[in-house]
SERO-4910 file (N, C-alpha, C, O; in steps of 0.05 Angstrom, whole numbers):
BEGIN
 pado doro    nc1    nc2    nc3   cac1   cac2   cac3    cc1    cc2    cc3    oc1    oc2    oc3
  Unk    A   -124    402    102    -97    413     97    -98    433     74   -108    427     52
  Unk    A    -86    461     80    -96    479     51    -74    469     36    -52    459     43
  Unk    A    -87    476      4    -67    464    -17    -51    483    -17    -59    505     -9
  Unk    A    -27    480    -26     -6    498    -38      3    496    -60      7    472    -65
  Unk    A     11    515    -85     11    507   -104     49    503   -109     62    513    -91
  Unk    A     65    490   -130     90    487   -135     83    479   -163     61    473   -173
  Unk    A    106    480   -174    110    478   -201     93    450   -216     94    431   -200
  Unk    A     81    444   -237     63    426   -243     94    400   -249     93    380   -236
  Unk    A    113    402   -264    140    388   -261    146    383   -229    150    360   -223
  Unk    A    147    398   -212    157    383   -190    142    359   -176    150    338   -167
  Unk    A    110    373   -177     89    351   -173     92    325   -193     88    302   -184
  Unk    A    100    329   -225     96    303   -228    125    282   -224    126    259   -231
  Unk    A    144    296   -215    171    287   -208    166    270   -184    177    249   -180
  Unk    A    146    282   -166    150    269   -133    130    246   -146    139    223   -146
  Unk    A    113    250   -153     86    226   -157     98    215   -173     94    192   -165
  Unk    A    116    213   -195    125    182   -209    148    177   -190    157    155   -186
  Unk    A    155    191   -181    182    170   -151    169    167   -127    181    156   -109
  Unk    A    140    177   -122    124    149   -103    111    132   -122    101    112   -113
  Unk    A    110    135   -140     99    116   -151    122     84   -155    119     60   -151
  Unk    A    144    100   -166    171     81   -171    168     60   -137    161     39   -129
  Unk    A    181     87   -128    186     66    -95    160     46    -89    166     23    -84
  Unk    A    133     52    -90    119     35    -82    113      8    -93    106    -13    -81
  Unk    A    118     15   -119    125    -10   -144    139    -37   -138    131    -60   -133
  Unk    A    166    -21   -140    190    -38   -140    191    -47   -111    207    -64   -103
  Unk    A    165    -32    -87    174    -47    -65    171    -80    -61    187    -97    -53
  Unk    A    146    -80    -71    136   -105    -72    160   -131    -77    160   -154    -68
  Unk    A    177   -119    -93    200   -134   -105    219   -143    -73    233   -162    -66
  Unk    A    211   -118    -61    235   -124    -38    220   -138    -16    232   -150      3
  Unk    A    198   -137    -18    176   -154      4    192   -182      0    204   -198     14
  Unk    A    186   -180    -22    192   -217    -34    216   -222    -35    214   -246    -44
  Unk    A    241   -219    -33    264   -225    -22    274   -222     11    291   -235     24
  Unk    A    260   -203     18    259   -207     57    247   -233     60    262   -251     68
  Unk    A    218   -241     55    203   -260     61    222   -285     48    218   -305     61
  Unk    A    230   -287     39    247   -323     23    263   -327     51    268   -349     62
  Unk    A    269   -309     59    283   -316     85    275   -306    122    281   -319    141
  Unk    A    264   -283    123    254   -281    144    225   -278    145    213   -274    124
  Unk    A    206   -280    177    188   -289    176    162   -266    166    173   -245    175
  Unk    A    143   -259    158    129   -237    150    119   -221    173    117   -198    166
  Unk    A    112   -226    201    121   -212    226    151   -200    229    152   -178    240
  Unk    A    175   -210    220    188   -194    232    201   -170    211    218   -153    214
  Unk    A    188   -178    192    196   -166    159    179   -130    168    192   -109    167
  Unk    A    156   -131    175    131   -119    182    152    -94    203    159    -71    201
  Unk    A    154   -109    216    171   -100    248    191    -82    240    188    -58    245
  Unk    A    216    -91    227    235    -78    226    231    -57    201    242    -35    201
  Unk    A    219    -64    185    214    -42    167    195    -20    182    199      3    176
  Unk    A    174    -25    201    164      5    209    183     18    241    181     40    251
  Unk    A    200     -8    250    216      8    271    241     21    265    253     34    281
  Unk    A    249     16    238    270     37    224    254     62    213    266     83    210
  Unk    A    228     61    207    217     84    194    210     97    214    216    121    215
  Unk    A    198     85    235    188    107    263    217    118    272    215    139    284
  Unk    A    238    109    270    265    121    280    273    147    255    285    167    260
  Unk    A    264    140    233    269    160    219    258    181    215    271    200    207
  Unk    A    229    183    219    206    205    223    205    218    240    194    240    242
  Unk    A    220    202    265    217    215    297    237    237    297    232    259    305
  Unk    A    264    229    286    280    247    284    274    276    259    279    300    263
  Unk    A    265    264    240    252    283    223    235    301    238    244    324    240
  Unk    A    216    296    247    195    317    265    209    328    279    209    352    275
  Unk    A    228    318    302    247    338    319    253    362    301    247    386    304
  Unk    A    271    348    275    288    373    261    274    391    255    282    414    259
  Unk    A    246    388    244    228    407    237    216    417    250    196    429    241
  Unk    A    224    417    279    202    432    300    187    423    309    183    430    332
  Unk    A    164    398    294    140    388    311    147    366    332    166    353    341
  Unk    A    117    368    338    125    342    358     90    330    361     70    343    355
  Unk    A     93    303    371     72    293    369     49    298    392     53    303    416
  Unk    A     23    295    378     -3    301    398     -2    281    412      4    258    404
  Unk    A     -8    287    434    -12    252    454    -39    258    469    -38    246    490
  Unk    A    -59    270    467    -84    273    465   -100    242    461    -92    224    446
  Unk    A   -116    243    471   -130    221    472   -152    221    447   -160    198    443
  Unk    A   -157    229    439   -167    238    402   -150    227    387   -154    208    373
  Unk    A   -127    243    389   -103    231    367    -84    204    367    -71    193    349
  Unk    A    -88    200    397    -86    166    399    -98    152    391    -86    136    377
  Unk    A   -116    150    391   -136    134    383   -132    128    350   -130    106    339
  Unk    A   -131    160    336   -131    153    313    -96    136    298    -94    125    276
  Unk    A    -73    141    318    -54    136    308    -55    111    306    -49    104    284
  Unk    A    -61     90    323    -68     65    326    -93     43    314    -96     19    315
  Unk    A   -107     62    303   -132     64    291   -113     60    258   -115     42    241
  Unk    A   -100     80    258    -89     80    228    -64     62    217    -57     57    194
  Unk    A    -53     55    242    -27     49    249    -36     25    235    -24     16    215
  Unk    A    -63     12    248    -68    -15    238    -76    -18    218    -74    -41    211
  Unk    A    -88     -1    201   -105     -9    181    -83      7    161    -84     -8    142
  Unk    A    -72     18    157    -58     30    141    -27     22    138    -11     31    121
  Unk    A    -23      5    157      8      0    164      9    -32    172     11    -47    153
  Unk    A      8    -37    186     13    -58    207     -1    -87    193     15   -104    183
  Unk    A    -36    -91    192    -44   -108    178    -42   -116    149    -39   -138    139
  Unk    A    -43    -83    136    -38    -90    103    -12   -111     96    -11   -131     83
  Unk    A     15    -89    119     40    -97    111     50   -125    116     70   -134    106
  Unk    A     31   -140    135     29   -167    142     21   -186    126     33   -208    122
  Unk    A     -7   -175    115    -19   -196     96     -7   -199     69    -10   -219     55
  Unk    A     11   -167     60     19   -170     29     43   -185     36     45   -205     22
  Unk    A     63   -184     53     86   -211     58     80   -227     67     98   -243     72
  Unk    A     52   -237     75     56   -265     75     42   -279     51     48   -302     45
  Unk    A     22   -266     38     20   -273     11     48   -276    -13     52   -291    -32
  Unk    A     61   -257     -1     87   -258    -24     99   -287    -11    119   -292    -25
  Unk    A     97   -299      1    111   -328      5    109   -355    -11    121   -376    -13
  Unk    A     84   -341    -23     69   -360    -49     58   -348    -73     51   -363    -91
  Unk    A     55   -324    -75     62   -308    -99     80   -295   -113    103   -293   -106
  Unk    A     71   -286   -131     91   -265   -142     92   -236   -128     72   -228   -117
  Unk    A    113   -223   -130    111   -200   -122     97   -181   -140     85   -162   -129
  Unk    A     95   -182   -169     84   -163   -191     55   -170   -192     39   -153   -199
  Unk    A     48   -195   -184     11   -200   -179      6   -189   -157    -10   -171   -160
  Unk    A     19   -193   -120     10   -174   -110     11   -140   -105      0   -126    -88
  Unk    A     31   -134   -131     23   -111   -137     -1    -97   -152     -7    -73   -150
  Unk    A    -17   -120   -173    -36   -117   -186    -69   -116   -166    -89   -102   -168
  Unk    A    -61   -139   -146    -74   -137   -124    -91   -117   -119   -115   -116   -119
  Unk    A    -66    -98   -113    -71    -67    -92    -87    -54   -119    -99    -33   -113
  Unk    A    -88    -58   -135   -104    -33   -159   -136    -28   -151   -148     -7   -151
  Unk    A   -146    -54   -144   -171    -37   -143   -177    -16   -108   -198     -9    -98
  Unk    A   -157    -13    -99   -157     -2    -80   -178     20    -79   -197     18    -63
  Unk    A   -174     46    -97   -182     73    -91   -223     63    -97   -243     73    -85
  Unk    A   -222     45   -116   -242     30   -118   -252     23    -94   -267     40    -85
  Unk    A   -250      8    -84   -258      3    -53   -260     24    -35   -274     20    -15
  Unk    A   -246     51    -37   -244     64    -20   -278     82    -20   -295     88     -3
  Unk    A   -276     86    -50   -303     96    -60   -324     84    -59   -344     98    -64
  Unk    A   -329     53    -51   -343     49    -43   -357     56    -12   -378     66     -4
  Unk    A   -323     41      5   -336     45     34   -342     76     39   -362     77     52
  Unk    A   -330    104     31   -327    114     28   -365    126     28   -371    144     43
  Unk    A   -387    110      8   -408    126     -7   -418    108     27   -425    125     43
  Unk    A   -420     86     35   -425     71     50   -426     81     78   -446     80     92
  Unk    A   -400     93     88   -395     96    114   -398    119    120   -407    127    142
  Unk    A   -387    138     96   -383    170    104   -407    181     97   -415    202    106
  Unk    A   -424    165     78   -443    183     57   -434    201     30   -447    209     11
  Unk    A   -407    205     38   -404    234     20   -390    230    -12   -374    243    -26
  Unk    A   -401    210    -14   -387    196    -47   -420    192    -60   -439    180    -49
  Unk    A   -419    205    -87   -439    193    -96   -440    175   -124   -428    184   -143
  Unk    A   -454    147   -127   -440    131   -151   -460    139   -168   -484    143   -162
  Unk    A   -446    143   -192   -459    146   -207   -454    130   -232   -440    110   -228
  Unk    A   -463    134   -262   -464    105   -283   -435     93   -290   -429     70   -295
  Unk    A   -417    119   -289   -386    119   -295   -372     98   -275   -358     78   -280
  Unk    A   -384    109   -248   -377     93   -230   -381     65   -228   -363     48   -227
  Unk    A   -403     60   -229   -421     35   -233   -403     14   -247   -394     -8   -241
  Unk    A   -400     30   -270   -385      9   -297   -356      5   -284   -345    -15   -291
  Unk    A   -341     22   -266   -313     18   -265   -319     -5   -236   -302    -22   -232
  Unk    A   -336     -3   -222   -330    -33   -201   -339    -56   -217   -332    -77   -208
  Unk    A   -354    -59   -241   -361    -75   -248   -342    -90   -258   -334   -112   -251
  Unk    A   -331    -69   -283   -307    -84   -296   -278    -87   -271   -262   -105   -273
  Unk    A   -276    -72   -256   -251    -82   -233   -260   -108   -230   -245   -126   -238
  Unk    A   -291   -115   -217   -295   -139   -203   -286   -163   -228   -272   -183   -224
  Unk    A   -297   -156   -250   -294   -174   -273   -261   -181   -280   -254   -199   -295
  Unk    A   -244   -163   -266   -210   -152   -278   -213   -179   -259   -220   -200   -270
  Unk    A   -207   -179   -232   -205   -195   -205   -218   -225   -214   -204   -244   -209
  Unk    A   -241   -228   -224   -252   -252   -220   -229   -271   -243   -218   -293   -239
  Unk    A   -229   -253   -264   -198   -266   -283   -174   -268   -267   -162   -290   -266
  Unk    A   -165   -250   -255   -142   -257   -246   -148   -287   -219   -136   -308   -222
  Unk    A   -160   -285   -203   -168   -308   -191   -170   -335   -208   -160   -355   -199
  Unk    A   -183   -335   -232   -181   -353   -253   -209   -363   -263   -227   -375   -251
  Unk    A   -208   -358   -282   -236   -365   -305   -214   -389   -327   -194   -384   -340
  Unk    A   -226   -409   -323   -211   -440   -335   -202   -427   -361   -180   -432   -372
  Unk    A   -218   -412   -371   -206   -405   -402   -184   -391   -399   -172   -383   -419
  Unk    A   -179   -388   -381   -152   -369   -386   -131   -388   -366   -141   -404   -351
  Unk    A   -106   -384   -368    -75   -389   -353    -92   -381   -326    -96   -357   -321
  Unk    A   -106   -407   -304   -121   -401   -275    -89   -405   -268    -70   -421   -273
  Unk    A    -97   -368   -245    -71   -366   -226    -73   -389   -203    -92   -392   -187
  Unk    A    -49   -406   -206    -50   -415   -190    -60   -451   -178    -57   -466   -159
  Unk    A    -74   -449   -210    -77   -472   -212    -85   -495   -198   -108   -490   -202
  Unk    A    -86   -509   -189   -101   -533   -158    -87   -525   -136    -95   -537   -117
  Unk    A    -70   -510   -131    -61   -505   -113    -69   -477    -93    -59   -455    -97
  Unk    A    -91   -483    -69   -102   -474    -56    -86   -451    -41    -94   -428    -35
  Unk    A    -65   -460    -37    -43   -435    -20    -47   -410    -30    -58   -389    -22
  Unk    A    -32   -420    -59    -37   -389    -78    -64   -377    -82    -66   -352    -83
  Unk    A    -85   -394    -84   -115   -377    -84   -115   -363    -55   -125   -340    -54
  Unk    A   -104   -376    -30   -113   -358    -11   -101   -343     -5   -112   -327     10
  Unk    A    -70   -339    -11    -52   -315    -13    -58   -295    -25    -53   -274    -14
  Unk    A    -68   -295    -51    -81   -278    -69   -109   -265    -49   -106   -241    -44
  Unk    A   -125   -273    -40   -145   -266    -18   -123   -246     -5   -117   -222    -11
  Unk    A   -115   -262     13    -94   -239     35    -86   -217     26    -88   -198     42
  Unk    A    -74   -212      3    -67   -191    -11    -89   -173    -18    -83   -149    -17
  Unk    A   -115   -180    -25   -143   -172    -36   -148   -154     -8   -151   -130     -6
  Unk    A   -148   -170      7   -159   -163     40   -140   -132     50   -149   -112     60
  Unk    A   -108   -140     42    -88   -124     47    -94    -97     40    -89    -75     49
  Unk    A   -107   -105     20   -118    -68    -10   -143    -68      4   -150    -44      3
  Unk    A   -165    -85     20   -188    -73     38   -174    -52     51   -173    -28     45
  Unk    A   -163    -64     70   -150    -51     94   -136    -24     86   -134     -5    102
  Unk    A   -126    -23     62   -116      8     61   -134     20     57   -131     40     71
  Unk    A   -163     24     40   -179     19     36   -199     36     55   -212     55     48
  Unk    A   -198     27     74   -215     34     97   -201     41    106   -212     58    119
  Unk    A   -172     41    115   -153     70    128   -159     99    112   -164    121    122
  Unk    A   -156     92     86   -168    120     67   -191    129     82   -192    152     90
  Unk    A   -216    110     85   -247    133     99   -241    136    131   -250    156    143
  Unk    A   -231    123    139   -220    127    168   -201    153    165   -210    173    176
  Unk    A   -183    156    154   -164    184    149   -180    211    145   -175    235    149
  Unk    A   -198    199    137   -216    230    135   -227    247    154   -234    270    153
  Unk    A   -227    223    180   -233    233    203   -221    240    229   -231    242    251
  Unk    A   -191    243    220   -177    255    231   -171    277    241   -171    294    223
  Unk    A   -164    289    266   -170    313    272   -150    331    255   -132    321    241
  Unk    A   -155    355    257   -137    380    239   -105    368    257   -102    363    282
  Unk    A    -86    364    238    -46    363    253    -35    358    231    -44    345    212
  Unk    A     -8    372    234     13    370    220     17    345    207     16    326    222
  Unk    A     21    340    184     20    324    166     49    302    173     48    279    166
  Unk    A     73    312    187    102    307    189     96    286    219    103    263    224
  Unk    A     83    305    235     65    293    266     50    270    261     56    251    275
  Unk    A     34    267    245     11    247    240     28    216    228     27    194    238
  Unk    A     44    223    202     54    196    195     73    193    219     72    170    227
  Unk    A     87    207    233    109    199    255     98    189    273    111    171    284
  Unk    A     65    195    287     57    183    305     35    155    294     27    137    309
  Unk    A     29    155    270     14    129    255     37    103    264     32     88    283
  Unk    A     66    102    243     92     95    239     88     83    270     80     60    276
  Unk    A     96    100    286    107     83    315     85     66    326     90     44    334
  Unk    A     61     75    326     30     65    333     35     36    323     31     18    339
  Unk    A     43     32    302     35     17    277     65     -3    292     59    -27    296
  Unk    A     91      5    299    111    -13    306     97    -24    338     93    -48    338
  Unk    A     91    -14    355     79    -16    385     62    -43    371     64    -67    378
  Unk    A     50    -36    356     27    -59    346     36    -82    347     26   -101    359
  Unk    A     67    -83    325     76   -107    318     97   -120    342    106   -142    343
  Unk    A    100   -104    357    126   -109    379    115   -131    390    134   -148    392
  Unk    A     95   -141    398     93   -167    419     94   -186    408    105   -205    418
  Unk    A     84   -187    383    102   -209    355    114   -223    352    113   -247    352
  Unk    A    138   -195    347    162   -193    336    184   -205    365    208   -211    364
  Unk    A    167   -204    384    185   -208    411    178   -249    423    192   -269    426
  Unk    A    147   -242    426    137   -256    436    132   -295    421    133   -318    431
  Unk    A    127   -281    389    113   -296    372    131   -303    350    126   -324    339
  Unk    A    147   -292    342    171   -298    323    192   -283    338    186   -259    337
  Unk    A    208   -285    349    235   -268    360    246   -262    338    246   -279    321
  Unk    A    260   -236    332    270   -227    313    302   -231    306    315   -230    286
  Unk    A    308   -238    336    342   -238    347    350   -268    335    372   -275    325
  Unk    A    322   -289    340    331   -316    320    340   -315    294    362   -325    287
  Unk    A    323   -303    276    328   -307    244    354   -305    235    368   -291    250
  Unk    A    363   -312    218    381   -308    204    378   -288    180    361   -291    163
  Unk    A    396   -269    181    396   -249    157    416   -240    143    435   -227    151
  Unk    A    410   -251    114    430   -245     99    442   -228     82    458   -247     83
  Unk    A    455   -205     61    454   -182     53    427   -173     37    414   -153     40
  Unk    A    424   -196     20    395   -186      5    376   -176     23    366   -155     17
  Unk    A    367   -192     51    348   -185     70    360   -169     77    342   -154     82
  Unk    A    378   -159     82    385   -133    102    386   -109     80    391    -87     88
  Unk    A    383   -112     57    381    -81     35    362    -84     28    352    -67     13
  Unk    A    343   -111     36    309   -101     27    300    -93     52    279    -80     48
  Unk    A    305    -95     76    297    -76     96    296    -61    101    275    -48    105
  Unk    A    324    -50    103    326    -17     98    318     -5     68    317     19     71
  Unk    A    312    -11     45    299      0     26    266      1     26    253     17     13
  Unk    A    256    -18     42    235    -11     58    220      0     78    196      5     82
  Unk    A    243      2     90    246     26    122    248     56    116    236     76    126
  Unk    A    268     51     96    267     78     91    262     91     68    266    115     71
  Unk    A    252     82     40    244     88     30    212     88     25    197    107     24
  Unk    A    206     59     24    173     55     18    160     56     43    136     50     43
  Unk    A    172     62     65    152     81     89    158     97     97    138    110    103
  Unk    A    186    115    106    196    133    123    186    162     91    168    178     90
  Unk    A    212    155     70    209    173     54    184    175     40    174    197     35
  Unk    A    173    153     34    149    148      9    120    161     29    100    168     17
  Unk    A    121    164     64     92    182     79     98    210     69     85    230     63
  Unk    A    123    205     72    128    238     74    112    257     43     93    274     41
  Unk    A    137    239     18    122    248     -6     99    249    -14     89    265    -30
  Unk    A     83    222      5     55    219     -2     32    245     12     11    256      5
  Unk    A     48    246     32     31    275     46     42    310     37     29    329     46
  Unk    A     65    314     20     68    334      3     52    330    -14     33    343     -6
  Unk    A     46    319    -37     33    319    -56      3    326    -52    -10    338    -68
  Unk    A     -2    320    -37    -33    327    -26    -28    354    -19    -40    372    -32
  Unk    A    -12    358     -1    -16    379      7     -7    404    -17    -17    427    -16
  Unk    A      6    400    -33      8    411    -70     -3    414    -82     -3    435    -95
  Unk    A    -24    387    -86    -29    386   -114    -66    374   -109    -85    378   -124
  Unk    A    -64    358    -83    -96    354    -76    -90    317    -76    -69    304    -80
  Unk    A   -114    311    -69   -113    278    -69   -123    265   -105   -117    244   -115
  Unk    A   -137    286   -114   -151    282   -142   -131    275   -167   -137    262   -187
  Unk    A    -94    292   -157    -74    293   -170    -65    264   -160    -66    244   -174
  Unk    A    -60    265   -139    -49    239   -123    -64    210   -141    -54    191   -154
  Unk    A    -89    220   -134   -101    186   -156    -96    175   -173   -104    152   -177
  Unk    A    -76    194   -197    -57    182   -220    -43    160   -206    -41    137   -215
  Unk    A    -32    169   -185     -7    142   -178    -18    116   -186     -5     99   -199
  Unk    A    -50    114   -175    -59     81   -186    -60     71   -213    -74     52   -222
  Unk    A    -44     88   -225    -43     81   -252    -17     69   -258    -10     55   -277
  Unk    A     -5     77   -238     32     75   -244     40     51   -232     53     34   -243
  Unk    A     27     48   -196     41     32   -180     42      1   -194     62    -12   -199
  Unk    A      8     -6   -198     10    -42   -214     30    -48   -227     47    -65   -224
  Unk    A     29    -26   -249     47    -32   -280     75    -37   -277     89    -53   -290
  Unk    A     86    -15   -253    105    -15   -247    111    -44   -224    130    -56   -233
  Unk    A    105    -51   -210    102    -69   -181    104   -101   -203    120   -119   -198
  Unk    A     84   -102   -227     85   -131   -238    114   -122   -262    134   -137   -259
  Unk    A    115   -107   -276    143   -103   -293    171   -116   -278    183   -137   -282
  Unk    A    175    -95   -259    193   -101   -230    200   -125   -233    222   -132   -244
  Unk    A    174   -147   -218    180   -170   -210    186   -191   -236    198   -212   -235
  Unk    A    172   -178   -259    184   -198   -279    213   -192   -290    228   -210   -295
  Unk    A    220   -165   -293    253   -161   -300    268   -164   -277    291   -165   -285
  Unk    A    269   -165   -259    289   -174   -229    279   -196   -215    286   -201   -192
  Unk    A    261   -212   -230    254   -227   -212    257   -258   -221    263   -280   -210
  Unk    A    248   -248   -247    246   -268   -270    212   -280   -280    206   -292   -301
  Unk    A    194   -272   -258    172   -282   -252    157   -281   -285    161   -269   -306
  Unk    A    145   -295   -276    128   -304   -313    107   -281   -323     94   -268   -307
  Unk    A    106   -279   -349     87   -256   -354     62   -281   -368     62   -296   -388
  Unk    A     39   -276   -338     18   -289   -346    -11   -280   -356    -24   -263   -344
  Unk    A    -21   -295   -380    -37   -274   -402    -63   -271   -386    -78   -253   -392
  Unk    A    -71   -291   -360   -103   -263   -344    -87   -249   -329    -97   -227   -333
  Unk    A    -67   -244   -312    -47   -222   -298    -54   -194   -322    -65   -173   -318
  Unk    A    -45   -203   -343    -41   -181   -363    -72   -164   -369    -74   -140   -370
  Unk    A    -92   -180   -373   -112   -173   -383   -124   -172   -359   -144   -161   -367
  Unk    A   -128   -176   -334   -142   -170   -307   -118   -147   -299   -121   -146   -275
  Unk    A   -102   -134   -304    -92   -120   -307   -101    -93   -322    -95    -71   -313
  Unk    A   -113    -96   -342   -117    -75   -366   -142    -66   -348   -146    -45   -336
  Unk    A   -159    -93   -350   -189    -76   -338   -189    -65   -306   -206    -51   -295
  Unk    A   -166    -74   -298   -173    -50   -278   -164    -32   -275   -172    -18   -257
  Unk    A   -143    -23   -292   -128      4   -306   -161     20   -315   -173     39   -304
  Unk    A   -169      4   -336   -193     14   -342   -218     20   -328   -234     37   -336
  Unk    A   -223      6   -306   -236     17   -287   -224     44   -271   -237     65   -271
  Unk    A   -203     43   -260   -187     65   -252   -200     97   -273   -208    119   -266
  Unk    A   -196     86   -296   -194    103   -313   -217    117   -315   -219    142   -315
  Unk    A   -232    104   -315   -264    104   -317   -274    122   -290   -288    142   -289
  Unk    A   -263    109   -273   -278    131   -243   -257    156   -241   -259    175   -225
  Unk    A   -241    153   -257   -230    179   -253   -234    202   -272   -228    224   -263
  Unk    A   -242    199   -298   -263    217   -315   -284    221   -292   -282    242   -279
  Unk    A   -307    200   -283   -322    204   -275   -315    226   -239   -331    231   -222
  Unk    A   -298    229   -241   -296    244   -222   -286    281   -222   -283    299   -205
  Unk    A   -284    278   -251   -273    302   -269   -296    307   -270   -304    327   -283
***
């Protein structure tokens, strides 16, 4: 995608409000899920966003590839970038906090750079690097729990494997990132609109078959964290996420992982009430600091 340049203020206006929305989503994960099931939470948040992108692409002229190349990858991405993540981080939020599984997702770009040197070849690690998976892995093995510190979670097995699910959730985007690279040349407006629906088709036999959606009961909180997830932290938040790149580059974009944790665990402790716990805080720092670390090293 060639870059285009815009004002260095407008770029960092859009990147701290994806950064905001992606944050505070986590907050709304975790009030859908107290009451409906994490299949149909999944569902209606990407079949309000595929309704809103579809119509977006009309207005703008495009329309989607249906090429057998670009299928592949929509469903390809749909899953790994949409569909699985958004499953495993709500059903972990059923027994976590929403601001830990926002801490979760940090070592993301981390992982990406791995599979990334692994799959593609085209990453090379070097000592900077080295030191920032080390200390992530070290951030993670604290937050999982080292006895000396407040262990998340304590004897209770649910929460250790929710915390996994969430871990697994940040694989999976993870490897949608080295998978995305191999996408054919298309419109950026085309690609999230045909990922988005790929990604609802996925969940529909589910949402129909496996939890019916028409059973649950839904109450106002669930019905304004849906649509604030429909349409903000997927419909609006692809869109901004694929301007910015196309602005400013993906290298600009990589600040966000500095923003989303801080913001995603704050969130859940001022609206949520959730506890500020002292390895959260400090498996927190080091993987800010790893972040930090591969991203000099990439300067």
């Amino acid at each position: 995608m060639k870059q285009i340049n815009q004002p260095i203020v407008v770029s960092y206006i859009f990147i701290f409000l994806l950064a905001f929305i992606w944050g505070v989503n986590f907050l709304f994960i975790k009030i859908a899920v107290l009451e409906i099931s994490p299949v149909n939470n999944v569902f209606l948040r990407l079949i309000l966003a595929s309704t809103i992108l579809y119509f977006y692409m009309r207005f703008t002229g495009n329309r989607l590839q249906l090429r057998i190349n670009y299928l592949f990858f929509y469903f390809v991405i749909g899953a790994l970038g949409n569909a699985i993540p958004f499953f495993l981080i709500s059903t972990a939020e059923i027994n976590i906090d929403a601001g830990i599984a926002g801490v979760l997702m940090s070592p993301m770009p981390l992982i990406t750079l791995a599979l990334s040197a692994i799959i593609l070849r085209d990453e090379k690690i070097n000592f900077l690097k080295l030191v920032s998976f080390i200390t992530a892995f070290l951030g993670l093995l604290i937050l999982f729990g080292f006895e000396n510190l407040n262990q998340l979670g304590g004897d209770n097995k649910i929460e250790f494997y929710s915390q996994i699910a969430a871990l697994v959730g940040a694989c999976s985007y993870a490897l949608n990132a080295v998978i995305s690279k191999l996408v054919p040349k298309i419109n950026f407006i085309s690609l999230a609109t045909g990922v988005t629906i790929a990604a609802t088709l996925l969940m529909l036999p589910f949402s129909i078959f496996y939890q019916p959606f028409w059973l649950e009961s839904y109450s106002s909180p669930t019905v304004v964290s849906l649509l604030i997830q429909g349409i903000f932290a997927t419909a609006i938040a692809s869109l901004l996420f694929f301007k910015v790149i196309e602005t400013r580059g993906p290298v600009f974009l990589s600040l966000i992982n500095f923003l989303v944790p801080l913001i995603a665990y704050f969130s859940g402790v001022i609206f949520l009430g959730e506890i500020i716990r002292v390895n959260v805080l400090v498996s927190l720092s080091m993987i800010l600091f790893a972040l930090y670390l591969n991203h000099i090293s990439n300067r």
